[in-house]
C-alpha positions in Angstrom: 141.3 112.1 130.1 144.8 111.9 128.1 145.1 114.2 125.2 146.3 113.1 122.1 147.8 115.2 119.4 148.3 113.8 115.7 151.0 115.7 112.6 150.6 115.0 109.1 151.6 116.8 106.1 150.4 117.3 102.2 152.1 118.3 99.8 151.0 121.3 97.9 147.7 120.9 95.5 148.5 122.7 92.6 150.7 120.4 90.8 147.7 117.7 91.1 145.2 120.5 89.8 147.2 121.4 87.0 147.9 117.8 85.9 144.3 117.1 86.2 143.3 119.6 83.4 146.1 118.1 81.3 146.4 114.4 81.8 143.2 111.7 81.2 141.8 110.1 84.5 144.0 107.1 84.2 147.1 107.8 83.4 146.4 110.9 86.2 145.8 108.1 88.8 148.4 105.8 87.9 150.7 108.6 88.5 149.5 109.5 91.6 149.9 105.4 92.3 153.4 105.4 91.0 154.6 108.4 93.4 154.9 110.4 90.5 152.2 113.5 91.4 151.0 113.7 94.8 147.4 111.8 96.2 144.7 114.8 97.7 144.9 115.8 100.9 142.2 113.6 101.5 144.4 110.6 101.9 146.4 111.7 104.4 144.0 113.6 106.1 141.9 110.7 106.5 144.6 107.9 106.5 144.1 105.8 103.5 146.1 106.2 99.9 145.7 104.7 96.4 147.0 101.4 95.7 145.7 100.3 92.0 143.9 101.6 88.9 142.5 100.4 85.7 140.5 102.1 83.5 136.9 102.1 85.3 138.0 100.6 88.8 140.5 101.8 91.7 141.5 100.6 94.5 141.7 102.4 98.2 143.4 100.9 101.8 143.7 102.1 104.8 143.3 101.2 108.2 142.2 101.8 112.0 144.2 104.3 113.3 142.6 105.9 117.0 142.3 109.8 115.4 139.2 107.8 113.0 137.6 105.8 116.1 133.2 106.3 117.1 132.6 106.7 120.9 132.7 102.6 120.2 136.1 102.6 119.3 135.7 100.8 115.7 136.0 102.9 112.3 133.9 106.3 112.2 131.0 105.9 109.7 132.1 109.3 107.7 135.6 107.4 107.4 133.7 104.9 105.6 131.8 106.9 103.3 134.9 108.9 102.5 136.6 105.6 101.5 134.1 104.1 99.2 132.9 107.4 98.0 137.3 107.8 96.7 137.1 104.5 95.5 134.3 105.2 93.4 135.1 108.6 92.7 138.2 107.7 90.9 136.9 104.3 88.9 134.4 107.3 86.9 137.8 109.7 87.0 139.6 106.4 85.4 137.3 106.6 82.3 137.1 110.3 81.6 139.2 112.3 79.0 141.9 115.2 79.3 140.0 118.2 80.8 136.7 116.7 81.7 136.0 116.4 85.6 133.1 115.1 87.6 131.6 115.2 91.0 129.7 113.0 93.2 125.9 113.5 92.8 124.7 111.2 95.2 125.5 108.2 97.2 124.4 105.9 99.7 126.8 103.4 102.0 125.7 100.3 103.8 128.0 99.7 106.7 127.7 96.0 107.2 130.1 95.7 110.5 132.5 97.6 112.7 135.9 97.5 111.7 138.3 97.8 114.9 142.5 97.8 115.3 142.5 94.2 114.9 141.1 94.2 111.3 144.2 95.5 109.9 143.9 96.4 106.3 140.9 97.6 104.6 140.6 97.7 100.7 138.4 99.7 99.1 137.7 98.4 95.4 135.4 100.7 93.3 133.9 99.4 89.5 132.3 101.6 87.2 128.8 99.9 86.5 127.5 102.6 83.4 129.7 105.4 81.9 127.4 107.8 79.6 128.0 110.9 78.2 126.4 113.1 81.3 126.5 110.7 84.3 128.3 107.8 85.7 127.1 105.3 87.9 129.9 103.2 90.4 129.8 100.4 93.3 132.4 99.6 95.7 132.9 97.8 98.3 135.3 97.5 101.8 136.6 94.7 102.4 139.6 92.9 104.5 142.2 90.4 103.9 139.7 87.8 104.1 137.6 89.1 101.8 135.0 90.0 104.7 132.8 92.8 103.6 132.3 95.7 106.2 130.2 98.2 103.7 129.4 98.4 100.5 128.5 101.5 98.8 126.9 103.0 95.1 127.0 106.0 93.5 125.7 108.6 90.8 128.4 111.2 89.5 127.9 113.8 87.4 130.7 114.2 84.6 131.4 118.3 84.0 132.8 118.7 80.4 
């Protein structure tokens, strides 16, 4: 057995909190595209970052990387999950006004196929299917450069005004 050891950094949160009570959820996110504000911690914790936004859909990639790998050595199902779940996440955030938030209520992911370190890029692509007043509903799915799908996912969030 050969140990492996992994460093990453974050920058600190509470810029991103801060602009989240002050800014609407899309121009938030494009910032957070645009290198302006930082992404969560999430995205580097996990290895994957936001790549595009409009208002009710976003756009996630990452990749294999060993640190995310099942005893099978392809993507870890919680890795996938965390992806689409982002992806969703932020196509509701997209549509929501200054000073209203949200939260995942439920969802469920279909994983489709493995996803090894030959796959190379993986884009997660979330859409907003119904935006009321109290809840959200969003699909998403993970695809390569293809356009093969390896999971797709939905969602329920719950917006907190």
């Amino acid at each position: 057995m050969s140990d492996r050891s992994r460093t990453y950094s974050w920058a600190d949160p509470a810029p991103l909190a801060a602009a989240t009570r002050e800014l609407d959820g899309l121009t938030l996110l494009r910032r957070i595209v645009a290198g302006e504000l930082a992404s969560p911690s999430i995205g580097p914790t996990m290895g994957f970052r936001l790549v595009e936004v409009d208002e009710g859909r976003s756009v996630f990639e990452g990749e294999w990387q060993e640190f995310l790998s099942n005893p099978a050595g392809t993507l870890h199902g919680g890795w996938y999950g965390t992806i689409l779940d982002s992806a969703m996440g932020c196509a509701v955030h997209s549509t929501l006004p200054a000073g209203t938030g949200y939260t995942t209520l439920e969802y469920k992911v279909h994983i489709t196929r493995g996803a090894g370190p030959e796959v190379g890029v993986l884009r997660a692509e979330g859409q907003v299917v119904h935006r009321g007043r109290r809840t959200a509903t969003a699909e998403a799915k993970l695809v390569d450069a293809a356009g093969k799908i390896y999971a797709h996912a939905s969602t329920t969030c719950i917006i907190l005004s």
